[in-house]
N, C-alpha and C positions, 0 to 999 in steps of 0.2 A: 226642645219645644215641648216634648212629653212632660218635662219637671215643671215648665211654667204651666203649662196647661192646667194639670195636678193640683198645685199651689194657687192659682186660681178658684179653682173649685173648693178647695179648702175653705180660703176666705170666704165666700159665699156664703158655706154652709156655715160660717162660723160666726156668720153677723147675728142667728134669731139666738144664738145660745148666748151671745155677748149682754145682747139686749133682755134676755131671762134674768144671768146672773146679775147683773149691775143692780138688779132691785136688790137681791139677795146681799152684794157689800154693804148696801147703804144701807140697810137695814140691822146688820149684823158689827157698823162702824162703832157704836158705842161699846162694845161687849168687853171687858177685859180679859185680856189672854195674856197677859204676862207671865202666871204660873206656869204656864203650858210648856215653857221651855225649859223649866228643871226637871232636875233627874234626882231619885233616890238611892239610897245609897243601899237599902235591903232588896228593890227589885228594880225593874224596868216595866215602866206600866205603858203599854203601848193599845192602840184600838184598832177597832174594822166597822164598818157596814158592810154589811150580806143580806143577799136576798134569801129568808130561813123561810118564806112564805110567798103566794101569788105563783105567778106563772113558772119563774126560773127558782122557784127554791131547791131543785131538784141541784142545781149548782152550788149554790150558796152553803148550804146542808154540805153536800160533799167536801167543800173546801175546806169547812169547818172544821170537818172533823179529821180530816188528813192535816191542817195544821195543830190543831189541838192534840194530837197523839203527838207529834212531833215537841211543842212546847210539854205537854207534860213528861216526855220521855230524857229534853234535856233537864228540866226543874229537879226529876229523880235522879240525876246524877250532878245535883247540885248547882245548877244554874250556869249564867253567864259572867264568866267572873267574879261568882259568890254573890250574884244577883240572881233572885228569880223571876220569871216571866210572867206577867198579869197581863192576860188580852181579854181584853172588853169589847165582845162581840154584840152588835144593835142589828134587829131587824128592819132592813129599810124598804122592804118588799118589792124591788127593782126601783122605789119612785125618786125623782129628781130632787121635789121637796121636804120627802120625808129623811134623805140624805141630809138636806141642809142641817134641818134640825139635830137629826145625829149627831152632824158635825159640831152643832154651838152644846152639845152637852158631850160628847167625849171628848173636848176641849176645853172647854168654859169650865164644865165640869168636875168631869172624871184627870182631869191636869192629863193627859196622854202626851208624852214625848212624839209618838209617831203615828200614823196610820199604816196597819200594817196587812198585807194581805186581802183588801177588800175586794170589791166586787162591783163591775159598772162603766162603762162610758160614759153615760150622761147623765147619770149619777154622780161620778167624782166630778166631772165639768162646773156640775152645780153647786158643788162647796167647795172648787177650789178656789173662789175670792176670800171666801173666810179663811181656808186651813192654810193654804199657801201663802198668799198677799197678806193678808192682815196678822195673822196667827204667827206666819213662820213657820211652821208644824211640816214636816217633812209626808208626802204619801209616797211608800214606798211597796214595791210590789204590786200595785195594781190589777188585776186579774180585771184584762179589758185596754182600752186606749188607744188614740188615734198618731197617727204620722205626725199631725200637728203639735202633739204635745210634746215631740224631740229634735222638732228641724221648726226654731233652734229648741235647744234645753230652757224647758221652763225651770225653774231653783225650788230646790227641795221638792224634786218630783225624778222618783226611778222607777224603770220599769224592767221586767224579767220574761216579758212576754213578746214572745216576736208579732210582731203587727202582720192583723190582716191581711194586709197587702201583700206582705210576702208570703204570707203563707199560700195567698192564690197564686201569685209566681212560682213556686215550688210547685206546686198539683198541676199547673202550663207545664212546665219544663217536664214533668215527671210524661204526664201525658203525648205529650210528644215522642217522647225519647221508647214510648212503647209502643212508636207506630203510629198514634193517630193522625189521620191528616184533614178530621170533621170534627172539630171540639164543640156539643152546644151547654154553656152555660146555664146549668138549671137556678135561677136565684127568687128569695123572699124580694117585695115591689118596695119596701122601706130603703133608703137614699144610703144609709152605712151598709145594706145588703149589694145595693146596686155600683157604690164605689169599690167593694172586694171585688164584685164580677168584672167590675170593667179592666182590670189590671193581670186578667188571662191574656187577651188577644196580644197586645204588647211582647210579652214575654214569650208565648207559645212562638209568634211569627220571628223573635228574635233567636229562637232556638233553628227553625224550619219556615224561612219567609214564606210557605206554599201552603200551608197553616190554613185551613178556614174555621173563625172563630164565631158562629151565634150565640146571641142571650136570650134566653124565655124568663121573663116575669112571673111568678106565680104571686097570687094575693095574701098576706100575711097571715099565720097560723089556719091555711085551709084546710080543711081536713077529707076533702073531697081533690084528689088525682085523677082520675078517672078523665078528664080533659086537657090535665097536665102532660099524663104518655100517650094520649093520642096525637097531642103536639108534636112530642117527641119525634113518635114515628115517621109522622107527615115529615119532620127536619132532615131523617133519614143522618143521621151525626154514625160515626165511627166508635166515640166517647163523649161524654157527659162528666161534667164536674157539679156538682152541688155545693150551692153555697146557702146554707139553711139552717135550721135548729133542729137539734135531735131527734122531735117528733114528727116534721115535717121532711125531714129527710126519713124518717123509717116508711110515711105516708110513700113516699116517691117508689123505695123498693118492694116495699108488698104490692102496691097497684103494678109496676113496672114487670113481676111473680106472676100476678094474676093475668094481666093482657100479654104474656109469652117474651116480654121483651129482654132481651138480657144483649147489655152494651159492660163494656169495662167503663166503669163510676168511683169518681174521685171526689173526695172531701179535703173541706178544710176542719181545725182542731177544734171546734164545737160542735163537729159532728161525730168524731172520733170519741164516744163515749159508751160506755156500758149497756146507757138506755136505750142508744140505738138498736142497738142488737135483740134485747127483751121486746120493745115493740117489731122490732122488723122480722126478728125469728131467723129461717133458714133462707129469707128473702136476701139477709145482709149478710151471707159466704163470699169473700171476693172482694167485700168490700174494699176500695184504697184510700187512706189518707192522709194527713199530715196528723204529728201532735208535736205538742210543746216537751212532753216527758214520756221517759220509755213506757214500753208496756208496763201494768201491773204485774202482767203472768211472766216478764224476764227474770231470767237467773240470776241476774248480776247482783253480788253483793249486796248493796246501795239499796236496790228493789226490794229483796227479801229482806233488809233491815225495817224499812218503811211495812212491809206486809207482818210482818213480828208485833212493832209496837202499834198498828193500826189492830190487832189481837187484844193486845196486850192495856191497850188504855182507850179502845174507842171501839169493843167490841159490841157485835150488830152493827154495826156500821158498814157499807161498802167499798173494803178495799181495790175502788178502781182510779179512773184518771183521774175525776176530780178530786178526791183526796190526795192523788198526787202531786195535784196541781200545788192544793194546801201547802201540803209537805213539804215537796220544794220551794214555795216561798218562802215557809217559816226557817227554813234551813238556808239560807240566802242573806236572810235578816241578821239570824243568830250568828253565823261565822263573822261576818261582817264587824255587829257588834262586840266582840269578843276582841276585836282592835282597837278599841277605844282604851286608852288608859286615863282613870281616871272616872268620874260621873259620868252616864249616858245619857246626854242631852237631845235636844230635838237639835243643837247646831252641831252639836259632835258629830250626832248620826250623818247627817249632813257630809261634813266634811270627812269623814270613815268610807261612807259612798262614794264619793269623788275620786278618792285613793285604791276604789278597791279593783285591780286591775286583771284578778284573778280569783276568782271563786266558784269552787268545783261541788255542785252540788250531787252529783253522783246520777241521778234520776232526771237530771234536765244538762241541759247545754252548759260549760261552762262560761260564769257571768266576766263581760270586764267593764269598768265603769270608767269615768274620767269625765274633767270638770265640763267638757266639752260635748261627753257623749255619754246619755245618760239612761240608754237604754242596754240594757246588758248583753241583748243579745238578738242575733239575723237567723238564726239557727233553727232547724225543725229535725224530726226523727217522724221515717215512712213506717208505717204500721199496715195492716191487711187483718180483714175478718178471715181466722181459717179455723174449721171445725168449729166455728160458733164462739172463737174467741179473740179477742185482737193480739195481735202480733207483731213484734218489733221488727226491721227491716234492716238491715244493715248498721252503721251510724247517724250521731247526728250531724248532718250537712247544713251548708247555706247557700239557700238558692241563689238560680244568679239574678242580678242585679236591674230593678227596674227603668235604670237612666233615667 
């Protein structure tokens, strides 16, 4: 009953995005794209949209540059099978339209075999009638993406990010499993904020049915808390999970600092970032939450390889999660393609994807792909703010299962 429920709501929400793109096919029907699907033989020219500017560039920027150390660090040891990498990265400044465009000139254009690494939920939504359906153009790695986009597998679309949803599954189950038995859900009031939150109580109750799970609203990018932990208080919760953006979850722990409150608070991997910490200060010690890739400050090989050439070819730069994030997808891409024999096309990639049943990137979960299942991975890694730095927690796991 949960699944149809879920899949109900999906459809729903997925009729105004339906009704956007269909202007954007029919407009983008004449464009020729037959170039788009060759490969060179000196490099592999692949693209992104990122957000370098507006609200989330603080994202975009990072991804950037953690995959850009990564591609120039394979190029200087000579590429991918005596190809080298060319990513053409466009600023799309979070918007849905100004992706489209992107998309009919890093295609149209720029001849890009892939999309690689971008940035966006409803941003790729918006050009995937051109790049997917008309183009054929493979987007791969994604950073961002809904449940809908893998049940079923839409074609020539992979993802390396474990979805929202289970990522709030994961911070339920954690939650509980430390005791709580008052979880209240602190979430942004926009409908992709309020589908993560609603996929705690489910989970939390399937861990401990005695579970009591509330949701508090808050109004999008406020910057005024101050009647958000009075809420709180009045809720009188055990634990608190926030599902928010960086700067509104730092908003939640300085206020929650200042009015005395201190509850154990759990996030999901958009909150788990560097900035939270800078704005939130000694507010965000304690902090719990999921990420998609190990800490930056882990030992482990893998990490200090990534923090070397993050030095080494993108210095000033912040070596933290989002460049991790980069980094890992660029290294997902490139093992990937290194099995292709032969020219790397947009169908090869394709069909390279489908096959790739095992790809261990070292900093993130390892991927398995298959023609069926086209999201690499269920997986998270527990992190915690300690001494003002985030921290790896064990390994990476996979929550349990939403039914």
């Amino acid at each position: 009953m949960f699944r149809t429920t879920r899949r109900n709501r999906r459809a729903a929400g997925s009729l105004a995005v339906l009704a956007a793109v269909a202007l954007t096919a029919n407009a983008c029907a004449g464009q020729d794209s037959a170039g788009s699907a060759g490969g060179s033989s000196s490099e592999i020219h692949i693209g992104a949209w990122l957000p370098l500017t507006g609200a989330t560039a603080t994202y975009g920027v990072g991804e950037k540059a953690g995959a850009d150390a990564y591609f120039k660090m394979v190029n200087a040891q000579g590429g991918i099978n005596g190809r080298k990498i060319k990513w053409t990265v466009k600023d799309n400044a979070a918007d849905p339209q100004q992706t489209v465009q992107i998309a009919r000139e890093l295609v149209g254009q720029d001849k890009v075999v892939a999309i690689v690494n971008a940035n966006g939920t409803s941003q790729a939504e918006a050009a995937f009638p051109f790049v997917l359906n008309q183009s054929k153009v493979p987007v791969l790695n994604e950073v961002g993406g809904a449940e809908n986009w893998y049940e079923p597998p839409r074609p020539g679309l992979f993802g390396t990010q474990t979805l929202y949803e289970d990522q709030a599954a994961a911070v339920a189950s954690w939650a509980v499993q430390d005791g709580a038995k008052k979880i209240l859900v602190v979430h942004s009031d926009p409908a992709a904020f309020v589908n993560v939150a609603k996929q705690v109580e489910p989970v939390a109750k399937k861990v401990d049915p005695s579970v009591r799970v509330d949701r508090l609203a808050v109004k999008y990018q406020t910057t005024d808390y101050t009647p958000v932990i009075s809420k709180v208080k009045a809720d009188k919760p055990d634990a608190v999970i926030v599902i928010l953006t960086s700067p509104e979850a730092a908003a939640y722990l300085k206020e929650a600092k200042l009015q005395g409150l201190s509850l154990p608070t759990y996030a999901y991997a958009p909150v788990a970032a560097e900035s939270t910490i800078a704005l939130a200060k000694d507010a965000a010690e304690g902090l719990k939450a999921v990420q998609l890739v190990k800490a930056p400050s882990d030992p482990d090989p893998a990490v200090k390889e990534f923090r070397t050439a993050m030095a080494k070819y993108e210095p000033g730069q912040d070596a933290g999660f989002l460049a991790l994030w980069g980094w890992s997808n660029a290294k997902v891409f490139a093992e990937i393609a290194k099995t292709i024999k032969g020219p790397v096309t947009s169908q090869a990639l394709t069909a390279a994807y489908q096959k790739a049943s095992s790809v261990d990137p070292g900093v993130s979960p390892v991927m398995k792909f298959s023609a069926g299942d086209h999201l690499g991975t269920r997986s998270v890694q527990r992190v915690v703010v300690k001494k003002g730095v985030w921290t790896s927690v064990g390994d990476f796991y996979t929550p349990p299962a939403r039914d």
